[in-house]
PDB file of the backbone (N, CA, C, O) and the ligand in Angstrom, with CONECT records:
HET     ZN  A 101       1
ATOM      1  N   UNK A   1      91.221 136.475  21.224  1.00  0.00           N
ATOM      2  CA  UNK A   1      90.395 135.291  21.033  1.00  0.00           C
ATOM      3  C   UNK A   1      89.190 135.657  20.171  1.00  0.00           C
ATOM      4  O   UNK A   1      88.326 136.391  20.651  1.00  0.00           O
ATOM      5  N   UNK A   2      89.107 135.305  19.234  1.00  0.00           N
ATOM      6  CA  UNK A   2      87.902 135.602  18.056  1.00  0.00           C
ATOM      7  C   UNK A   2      86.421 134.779  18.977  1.00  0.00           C
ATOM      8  O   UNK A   2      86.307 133.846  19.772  1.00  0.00           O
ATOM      9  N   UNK A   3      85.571 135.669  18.372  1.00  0.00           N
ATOM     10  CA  UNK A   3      84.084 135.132  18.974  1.00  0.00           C
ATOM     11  C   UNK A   3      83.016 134.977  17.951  1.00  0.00           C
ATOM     12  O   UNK A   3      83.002 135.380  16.788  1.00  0.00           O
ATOM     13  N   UNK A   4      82.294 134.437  18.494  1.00  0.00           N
ATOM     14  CA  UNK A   4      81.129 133.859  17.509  1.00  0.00           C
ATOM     15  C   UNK A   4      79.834 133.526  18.570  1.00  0.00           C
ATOM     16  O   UNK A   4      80.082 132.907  19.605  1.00  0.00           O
ATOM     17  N   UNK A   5      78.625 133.907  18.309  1.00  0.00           N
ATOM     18  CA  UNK A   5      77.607 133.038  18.982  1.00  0.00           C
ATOM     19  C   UNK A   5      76.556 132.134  18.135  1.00  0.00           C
ATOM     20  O   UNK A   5      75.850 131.215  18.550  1.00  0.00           O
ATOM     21  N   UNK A   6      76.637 132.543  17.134  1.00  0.00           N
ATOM     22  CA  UNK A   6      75.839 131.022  17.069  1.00  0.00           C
ATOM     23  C   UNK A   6      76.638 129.748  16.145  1.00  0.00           C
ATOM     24  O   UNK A   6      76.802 129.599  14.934  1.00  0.00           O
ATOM     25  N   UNK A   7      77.000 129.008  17.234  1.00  0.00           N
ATOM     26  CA  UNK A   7      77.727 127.725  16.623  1.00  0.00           C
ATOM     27  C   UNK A   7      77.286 127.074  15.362  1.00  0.00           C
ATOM     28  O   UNK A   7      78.057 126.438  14.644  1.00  0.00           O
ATOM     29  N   UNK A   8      75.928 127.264  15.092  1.00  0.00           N
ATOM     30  CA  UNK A   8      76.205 126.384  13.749  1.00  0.00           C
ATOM     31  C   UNK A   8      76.330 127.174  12.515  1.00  0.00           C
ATOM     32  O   UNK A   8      75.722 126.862  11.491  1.00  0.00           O
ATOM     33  N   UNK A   9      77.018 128.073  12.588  1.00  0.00           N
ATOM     34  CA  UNK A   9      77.707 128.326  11.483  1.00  0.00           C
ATOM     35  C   UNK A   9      78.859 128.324  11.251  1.00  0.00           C
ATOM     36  O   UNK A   9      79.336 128.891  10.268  1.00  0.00           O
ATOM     37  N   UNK A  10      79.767 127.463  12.407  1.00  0.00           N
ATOM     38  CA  UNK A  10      81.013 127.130  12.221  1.00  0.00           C
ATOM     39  C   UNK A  10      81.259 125.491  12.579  1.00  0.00           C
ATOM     40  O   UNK A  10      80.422 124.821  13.184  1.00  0.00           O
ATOM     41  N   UNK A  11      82.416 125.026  12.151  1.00  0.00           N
ATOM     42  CA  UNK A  11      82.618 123.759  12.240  1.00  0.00           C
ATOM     43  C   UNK A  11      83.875 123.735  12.383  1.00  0.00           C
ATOM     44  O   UNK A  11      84.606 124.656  12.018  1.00  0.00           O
ATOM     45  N   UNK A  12      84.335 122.504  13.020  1.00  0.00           N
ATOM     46  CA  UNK A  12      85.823 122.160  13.133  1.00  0.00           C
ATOM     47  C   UNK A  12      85.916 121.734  11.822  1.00  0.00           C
ATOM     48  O   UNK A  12      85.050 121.371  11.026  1.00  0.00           O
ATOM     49  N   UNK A  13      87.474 121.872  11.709  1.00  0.00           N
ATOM     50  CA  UNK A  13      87.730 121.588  10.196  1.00  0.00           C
ATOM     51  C   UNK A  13      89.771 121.164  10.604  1.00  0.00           C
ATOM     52  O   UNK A  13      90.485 121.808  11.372  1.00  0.00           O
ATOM     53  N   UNK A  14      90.323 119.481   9.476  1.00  0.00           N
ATOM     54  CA  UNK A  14      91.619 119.320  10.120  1.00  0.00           C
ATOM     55  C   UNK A  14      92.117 119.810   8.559  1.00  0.00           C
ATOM     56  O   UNK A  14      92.920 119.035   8.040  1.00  0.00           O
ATOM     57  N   UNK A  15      91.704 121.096   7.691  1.00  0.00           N
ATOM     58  CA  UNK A  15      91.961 121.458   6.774  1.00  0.00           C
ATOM     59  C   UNK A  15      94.000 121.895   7.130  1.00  0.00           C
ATOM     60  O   UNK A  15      94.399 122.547   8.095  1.00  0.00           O
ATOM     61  N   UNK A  16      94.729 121.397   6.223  1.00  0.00           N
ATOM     62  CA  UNK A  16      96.045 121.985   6.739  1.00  0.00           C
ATOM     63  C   UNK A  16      96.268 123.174   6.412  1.00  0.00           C
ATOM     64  O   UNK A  16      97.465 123.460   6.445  1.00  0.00           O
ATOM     65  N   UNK A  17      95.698 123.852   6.157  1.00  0.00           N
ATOM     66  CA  UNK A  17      95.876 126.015   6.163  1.00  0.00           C
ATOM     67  C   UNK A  17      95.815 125.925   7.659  1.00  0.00           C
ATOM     68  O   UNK A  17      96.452 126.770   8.288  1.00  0.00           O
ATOM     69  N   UNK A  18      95.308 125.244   8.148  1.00  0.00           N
ATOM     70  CA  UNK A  18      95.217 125.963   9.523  1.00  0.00           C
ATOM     71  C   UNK A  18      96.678 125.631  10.876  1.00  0.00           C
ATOM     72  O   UNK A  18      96.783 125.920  12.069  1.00  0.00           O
ATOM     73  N   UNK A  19      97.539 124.939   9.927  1.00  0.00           N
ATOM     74  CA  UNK A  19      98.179 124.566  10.528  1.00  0.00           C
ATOM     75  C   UNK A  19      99.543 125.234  10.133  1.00  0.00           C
ATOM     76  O   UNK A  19     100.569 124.835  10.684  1.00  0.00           O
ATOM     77  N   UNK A  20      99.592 126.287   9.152  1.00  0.00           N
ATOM     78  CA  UNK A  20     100.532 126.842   8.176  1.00  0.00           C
ATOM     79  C   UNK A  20     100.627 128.634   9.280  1.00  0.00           C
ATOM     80  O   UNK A  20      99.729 129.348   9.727  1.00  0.00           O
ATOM     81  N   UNK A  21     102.019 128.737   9.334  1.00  0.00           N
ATOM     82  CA  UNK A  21     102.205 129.967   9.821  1.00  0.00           C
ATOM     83  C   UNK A  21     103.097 131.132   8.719  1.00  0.00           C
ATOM     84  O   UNK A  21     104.297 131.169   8.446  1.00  0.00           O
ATOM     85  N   UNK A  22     102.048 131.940   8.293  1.00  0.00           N
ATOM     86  CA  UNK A  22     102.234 132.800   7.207  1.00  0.00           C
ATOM     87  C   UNK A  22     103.149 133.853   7.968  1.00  0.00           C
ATOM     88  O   UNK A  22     103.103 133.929   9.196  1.00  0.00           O
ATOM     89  N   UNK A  23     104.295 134.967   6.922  1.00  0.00           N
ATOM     90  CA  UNK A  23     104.981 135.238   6.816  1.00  0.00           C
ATOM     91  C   UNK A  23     104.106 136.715   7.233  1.00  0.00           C
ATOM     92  O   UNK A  23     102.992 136.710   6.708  1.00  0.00           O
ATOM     93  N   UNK A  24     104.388 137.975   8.073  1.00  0.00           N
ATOM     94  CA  UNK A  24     103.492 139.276   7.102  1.00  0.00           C
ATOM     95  C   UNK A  24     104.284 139.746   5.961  1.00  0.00           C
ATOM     96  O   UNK A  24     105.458 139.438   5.751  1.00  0.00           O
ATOM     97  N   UNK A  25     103.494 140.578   5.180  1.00  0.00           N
ATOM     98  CA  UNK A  25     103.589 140.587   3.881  1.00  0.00           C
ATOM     99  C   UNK A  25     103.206 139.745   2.796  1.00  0.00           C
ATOM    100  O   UNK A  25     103.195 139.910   1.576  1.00  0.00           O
ATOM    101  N   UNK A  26     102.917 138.869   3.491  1.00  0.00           N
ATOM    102  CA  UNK A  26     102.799 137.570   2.254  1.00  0.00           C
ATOM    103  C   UNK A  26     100.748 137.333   1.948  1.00  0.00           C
ATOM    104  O   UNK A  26      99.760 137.446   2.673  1.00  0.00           O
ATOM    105  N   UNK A  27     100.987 136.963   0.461  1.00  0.00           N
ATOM    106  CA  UNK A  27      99.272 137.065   0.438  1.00  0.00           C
ATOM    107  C   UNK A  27      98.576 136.292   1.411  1.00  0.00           C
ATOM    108  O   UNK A  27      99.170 135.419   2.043  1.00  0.00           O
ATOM    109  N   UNK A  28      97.144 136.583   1.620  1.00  0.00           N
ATOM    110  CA  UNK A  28      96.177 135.640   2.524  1.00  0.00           C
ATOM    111  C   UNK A  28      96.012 134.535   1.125  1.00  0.00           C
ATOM    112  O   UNK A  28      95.755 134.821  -0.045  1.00  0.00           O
ATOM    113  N   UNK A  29      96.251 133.282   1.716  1.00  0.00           N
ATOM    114  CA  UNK A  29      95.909 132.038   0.727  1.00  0.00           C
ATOM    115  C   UNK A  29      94.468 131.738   0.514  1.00  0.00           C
ATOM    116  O   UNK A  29      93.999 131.077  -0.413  1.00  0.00           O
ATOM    117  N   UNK A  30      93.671 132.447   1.726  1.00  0.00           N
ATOM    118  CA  UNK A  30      92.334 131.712   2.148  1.00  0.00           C
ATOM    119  C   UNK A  30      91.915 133.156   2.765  1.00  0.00           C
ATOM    120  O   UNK A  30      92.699 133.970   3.252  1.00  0.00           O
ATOM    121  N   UNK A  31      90.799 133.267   2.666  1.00  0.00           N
ATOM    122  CA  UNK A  31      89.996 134.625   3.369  1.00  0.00           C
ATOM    123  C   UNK A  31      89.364 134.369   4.267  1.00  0.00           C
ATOM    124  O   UNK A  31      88.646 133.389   4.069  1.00  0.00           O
ATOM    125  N   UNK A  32      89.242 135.004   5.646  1.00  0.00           N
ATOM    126  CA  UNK A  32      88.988 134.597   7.051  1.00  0.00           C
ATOM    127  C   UNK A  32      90.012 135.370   7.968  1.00  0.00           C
ATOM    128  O   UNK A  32      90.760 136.288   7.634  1.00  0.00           O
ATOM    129  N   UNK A  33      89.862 134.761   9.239  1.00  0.00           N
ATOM    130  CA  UNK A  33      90.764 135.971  10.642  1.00  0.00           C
ATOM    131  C   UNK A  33      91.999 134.989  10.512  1.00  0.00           C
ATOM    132  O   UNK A  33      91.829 133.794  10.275  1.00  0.00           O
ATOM    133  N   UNK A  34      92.930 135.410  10.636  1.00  0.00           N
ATOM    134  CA  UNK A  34      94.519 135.030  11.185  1.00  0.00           C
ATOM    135  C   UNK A  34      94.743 135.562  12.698  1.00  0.00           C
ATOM    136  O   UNK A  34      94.512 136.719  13.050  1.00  0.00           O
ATOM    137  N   UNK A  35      95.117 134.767  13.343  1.00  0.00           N
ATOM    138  CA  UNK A  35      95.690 135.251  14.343  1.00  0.00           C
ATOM    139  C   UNK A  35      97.418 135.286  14.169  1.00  0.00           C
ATOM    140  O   UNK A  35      98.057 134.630  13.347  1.00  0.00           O
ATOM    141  N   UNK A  36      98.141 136.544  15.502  1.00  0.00           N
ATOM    142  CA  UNK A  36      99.504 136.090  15.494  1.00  0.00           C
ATOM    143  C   UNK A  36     100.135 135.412  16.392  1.00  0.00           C
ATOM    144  O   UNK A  36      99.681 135.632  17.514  1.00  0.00           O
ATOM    145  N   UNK A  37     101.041 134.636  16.367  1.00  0.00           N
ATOM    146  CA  UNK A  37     100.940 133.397  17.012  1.00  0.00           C
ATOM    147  C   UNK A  37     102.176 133.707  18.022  1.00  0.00           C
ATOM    148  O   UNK A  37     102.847 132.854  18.603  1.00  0.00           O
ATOM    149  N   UNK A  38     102.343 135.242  18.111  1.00  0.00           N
ATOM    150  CA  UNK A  38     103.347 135.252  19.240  1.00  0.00           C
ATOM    151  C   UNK A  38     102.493 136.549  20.062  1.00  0.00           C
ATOM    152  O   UNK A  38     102.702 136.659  21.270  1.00  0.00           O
ATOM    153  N   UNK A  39     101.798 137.254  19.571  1.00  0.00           N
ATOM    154  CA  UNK A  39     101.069 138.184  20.396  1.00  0.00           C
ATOM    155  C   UNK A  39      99.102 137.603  20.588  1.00  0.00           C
ATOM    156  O   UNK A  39      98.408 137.987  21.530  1.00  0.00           O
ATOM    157  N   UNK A  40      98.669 136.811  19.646  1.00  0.00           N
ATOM    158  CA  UNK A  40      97.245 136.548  19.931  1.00  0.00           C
ATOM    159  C   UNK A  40      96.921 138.186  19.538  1.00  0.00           C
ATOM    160  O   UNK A  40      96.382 138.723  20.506  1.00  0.00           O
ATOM    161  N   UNK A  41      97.108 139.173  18.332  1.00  0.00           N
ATOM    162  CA  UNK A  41      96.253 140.333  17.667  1.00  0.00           C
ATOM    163  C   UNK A  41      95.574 139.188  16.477  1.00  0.00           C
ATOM    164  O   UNK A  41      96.021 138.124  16.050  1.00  0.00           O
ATOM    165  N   UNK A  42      94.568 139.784  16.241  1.00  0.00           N
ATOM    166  CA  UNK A  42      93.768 138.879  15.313  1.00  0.00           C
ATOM    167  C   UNK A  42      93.209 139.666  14.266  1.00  0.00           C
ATOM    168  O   UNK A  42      93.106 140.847  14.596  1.00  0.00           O
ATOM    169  N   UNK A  43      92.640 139.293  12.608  1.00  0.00           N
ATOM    170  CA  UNK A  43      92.888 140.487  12.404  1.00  0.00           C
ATOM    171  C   UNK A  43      91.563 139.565  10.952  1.00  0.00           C
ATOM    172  O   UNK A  43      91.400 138.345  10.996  1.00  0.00           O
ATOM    173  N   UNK A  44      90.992 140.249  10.109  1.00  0.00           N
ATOM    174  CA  UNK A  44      90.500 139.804   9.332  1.00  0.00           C
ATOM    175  C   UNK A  44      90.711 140.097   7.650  1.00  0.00           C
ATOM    176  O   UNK A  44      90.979 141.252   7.321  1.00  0.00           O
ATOM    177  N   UNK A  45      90.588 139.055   6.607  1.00  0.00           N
ATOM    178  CA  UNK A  45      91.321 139.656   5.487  1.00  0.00           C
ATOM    179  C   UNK A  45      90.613 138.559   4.685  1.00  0.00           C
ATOM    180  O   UNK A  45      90.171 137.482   5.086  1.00  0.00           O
ATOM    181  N   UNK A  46      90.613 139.181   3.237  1.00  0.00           N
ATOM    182  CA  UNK A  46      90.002 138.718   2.022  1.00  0.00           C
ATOM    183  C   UNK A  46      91.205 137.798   1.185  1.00  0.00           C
ATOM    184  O   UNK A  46      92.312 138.162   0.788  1.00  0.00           O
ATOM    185  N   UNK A  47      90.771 136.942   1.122  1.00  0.00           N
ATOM    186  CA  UNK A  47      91.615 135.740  -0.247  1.00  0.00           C
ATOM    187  C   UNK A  47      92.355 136.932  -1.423  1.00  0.00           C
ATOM    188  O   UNK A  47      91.783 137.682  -2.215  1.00  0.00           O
ATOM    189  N   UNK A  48      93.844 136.736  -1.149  1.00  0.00           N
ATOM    190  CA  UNK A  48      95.029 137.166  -2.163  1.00  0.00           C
ATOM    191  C   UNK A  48      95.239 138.648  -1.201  1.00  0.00           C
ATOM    192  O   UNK A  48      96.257 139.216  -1.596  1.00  0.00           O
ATOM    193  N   UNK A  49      94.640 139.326  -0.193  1.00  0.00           N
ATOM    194  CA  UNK A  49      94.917 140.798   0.714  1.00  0.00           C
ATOM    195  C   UNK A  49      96.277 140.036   0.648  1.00  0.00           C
ATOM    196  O   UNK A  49      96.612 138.934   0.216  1.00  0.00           O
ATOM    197  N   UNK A  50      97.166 141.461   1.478  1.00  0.00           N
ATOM    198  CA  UNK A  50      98.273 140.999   1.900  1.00  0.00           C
ATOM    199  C   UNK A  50      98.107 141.009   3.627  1.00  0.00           C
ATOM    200  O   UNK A  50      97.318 141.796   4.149  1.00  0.00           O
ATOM    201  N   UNK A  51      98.762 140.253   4.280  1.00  0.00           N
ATOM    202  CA  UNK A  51      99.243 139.913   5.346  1.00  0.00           C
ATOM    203  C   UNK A  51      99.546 141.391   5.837  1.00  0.00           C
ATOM    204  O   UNK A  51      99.730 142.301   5.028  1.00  0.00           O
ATOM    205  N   UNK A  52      99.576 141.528   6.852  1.00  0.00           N
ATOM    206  CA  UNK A  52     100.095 143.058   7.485  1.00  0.00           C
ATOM    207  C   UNK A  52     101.134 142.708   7.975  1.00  0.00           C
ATOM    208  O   UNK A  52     101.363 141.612   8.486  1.00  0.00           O
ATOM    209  N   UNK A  53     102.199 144.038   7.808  1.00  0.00           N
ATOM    210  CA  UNK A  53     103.448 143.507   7.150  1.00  0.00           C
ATOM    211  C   UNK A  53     103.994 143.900   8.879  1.00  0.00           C
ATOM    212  O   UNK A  53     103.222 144.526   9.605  1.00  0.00           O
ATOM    213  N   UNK A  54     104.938 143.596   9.233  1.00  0.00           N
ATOM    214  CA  UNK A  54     105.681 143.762  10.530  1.00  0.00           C
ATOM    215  C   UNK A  54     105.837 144.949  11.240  1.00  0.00           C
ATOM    216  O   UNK A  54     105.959 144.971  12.465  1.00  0.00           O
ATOM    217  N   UNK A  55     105.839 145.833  10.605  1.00  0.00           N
ATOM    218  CA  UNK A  55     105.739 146.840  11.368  1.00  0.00           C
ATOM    219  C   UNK A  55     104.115 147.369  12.380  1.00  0.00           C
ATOM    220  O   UNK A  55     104.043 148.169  13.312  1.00  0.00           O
ATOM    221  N   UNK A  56     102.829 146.418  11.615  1.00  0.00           N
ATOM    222  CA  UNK A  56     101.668 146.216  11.923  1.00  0.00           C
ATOM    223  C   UNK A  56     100.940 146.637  13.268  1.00  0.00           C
ATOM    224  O   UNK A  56      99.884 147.215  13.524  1.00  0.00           O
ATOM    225  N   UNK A  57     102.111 146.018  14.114  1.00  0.00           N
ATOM    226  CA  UNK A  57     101.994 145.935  15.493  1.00  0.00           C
ATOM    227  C   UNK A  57     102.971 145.788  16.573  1.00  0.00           C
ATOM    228  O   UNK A  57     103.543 144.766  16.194  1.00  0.00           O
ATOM    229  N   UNK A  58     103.414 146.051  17.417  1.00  0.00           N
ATOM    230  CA  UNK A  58     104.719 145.958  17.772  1.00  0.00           C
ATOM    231  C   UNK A  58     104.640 145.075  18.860  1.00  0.00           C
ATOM    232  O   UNK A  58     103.666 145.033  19.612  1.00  0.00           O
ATOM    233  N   UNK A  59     105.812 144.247  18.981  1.00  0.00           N
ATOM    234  CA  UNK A  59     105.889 143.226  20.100  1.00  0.00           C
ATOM    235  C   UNK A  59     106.691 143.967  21.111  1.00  0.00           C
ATOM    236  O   UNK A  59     107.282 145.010  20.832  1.00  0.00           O
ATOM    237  N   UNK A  60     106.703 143.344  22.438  1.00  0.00           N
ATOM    238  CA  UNK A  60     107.909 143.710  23.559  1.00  0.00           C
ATOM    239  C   UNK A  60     109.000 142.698  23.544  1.00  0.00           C
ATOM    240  O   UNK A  60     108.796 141.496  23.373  1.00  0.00           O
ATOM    241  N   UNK A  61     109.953 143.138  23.695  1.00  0.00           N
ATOM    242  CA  UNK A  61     111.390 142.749  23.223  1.00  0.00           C
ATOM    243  C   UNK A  61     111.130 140.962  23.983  1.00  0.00           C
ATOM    244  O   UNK A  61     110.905 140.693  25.163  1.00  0.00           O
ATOM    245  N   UNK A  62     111.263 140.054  22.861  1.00  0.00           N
ATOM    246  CA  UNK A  62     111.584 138.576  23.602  1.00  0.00           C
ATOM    247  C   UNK A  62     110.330 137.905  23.405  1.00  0.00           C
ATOM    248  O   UNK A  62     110.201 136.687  23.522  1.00  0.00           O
ATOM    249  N   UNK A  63     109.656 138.485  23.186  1.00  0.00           N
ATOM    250  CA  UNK A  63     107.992 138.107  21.871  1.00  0.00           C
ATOM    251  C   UNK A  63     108.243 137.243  21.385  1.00  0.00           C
ATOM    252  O   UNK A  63     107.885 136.137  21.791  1.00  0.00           O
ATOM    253  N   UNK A  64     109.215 137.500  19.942  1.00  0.00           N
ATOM    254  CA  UNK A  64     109.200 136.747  19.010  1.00  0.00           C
ATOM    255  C   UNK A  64     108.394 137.580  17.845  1.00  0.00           C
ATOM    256  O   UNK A  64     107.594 138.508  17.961  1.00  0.00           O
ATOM    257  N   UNK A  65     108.982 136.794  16.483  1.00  0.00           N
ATOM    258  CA  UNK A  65     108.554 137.832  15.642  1.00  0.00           C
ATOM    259  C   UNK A  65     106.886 137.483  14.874  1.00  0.00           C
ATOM    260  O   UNK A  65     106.315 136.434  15.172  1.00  0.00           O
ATOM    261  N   UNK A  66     106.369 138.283  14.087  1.00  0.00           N
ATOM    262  CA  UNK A  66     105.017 138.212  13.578  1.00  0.00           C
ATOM    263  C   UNK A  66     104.597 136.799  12.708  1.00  0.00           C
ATOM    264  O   UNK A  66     105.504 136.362  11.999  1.00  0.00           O
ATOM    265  N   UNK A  67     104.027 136.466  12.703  1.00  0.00           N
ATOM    266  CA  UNK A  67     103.724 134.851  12.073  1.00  0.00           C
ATOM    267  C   UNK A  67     101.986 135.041  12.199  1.00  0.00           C
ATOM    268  O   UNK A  67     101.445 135.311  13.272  1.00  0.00           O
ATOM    269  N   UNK A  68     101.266 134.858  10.961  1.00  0.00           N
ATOM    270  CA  UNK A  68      99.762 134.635  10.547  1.00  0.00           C
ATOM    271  C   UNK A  68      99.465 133.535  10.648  1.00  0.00           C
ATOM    272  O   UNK A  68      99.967 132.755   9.838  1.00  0.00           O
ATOM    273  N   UNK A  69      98.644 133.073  11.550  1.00  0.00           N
ATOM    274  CA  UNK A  69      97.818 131.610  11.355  1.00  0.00           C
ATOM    275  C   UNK A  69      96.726 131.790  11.512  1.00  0.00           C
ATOM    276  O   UNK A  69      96.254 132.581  12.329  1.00  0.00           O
ATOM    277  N   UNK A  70      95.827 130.759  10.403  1.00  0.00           N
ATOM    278  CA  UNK A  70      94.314 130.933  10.102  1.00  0.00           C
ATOM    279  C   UNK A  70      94.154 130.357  10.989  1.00  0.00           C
ATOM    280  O   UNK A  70      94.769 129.330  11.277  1.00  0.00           O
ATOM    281  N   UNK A  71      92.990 131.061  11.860  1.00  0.00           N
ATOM    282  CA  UNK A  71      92.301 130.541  12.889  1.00  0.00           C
ATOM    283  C   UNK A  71      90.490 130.545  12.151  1.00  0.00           C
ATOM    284  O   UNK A  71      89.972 129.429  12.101  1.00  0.00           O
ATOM    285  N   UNK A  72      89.934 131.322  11.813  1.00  0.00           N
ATOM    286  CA  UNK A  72      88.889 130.775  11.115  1.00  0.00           C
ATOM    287  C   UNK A  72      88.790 130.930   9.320  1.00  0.00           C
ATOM    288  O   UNK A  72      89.163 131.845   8.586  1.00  0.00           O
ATOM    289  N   UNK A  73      88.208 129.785   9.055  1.00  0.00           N
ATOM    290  CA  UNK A  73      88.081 130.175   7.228  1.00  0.00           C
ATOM    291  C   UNK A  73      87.184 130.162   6.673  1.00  0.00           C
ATOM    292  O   UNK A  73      86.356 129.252   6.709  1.00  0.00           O
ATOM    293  N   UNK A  74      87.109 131.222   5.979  1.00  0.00           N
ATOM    294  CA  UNK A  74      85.702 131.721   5.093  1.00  0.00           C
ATOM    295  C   UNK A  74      85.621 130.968   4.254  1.00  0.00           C
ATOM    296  O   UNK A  74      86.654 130.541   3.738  1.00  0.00           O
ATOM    297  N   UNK A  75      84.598 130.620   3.904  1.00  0.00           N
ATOM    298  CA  UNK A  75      84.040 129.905   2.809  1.00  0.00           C
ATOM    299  C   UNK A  75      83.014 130.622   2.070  1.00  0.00           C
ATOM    300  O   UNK A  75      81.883 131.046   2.305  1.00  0.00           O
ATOM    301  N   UNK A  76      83.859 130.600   1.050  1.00  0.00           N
ATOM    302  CA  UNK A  76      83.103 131.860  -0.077  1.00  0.00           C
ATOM    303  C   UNK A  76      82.254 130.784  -1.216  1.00  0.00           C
ATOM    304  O   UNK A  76      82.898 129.765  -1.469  1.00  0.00           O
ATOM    305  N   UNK A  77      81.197 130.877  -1.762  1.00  0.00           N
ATOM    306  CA  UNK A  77      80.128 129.972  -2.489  1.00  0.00           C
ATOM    307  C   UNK A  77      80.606 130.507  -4.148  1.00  0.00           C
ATOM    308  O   UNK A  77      80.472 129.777  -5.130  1.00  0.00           O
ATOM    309  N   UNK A  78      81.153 131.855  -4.202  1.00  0.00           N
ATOM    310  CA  UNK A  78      81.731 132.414  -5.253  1.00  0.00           C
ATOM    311  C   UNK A  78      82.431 130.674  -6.394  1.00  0.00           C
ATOM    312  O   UNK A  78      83.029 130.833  -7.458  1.00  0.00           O
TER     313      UNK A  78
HETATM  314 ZN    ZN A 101     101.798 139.990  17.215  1.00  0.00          ZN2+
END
């Protein structure tokens, strides 16, 4: 579970990246934490990094396999 304490520097957002479950290996579209959506490891990465690829982390048999979803997104002023 990612943390934060002071709330106003984050906001809800119904941006659809956040609703997209990335592949590992595959680039970050958006820079910010991904979580994985069959273990909850969370992990942080820069716009175009690659995804950490499957071997990353290992599940226990009946998991299910690795899948990236943005759980928070950076907003770069760049
Ligand atoms: Zn996992």
């Amino acid at each position: 579970m990612a943390l934060y304490k002071y709330g106003e520097h984050l906001r809800t957002s119904t941006h659809a990246a956040f609703d997209e479950q990335n592949e590992p290996g595959a680039a970050a579209a958006h820079a910010g934490i991904y979580r994985c959506v069959a273990c909850g490891d969370e992990i942080g990465i820069a716009k175009g990094h690659t995804l950490p690829p499957q071997n990353h982390h290992q599940h226990a048999a009946g998991l299910g396999r690795i899948r990236w979803q943005l759980i928070v997104y950076a907003q770069s002023k760049g």
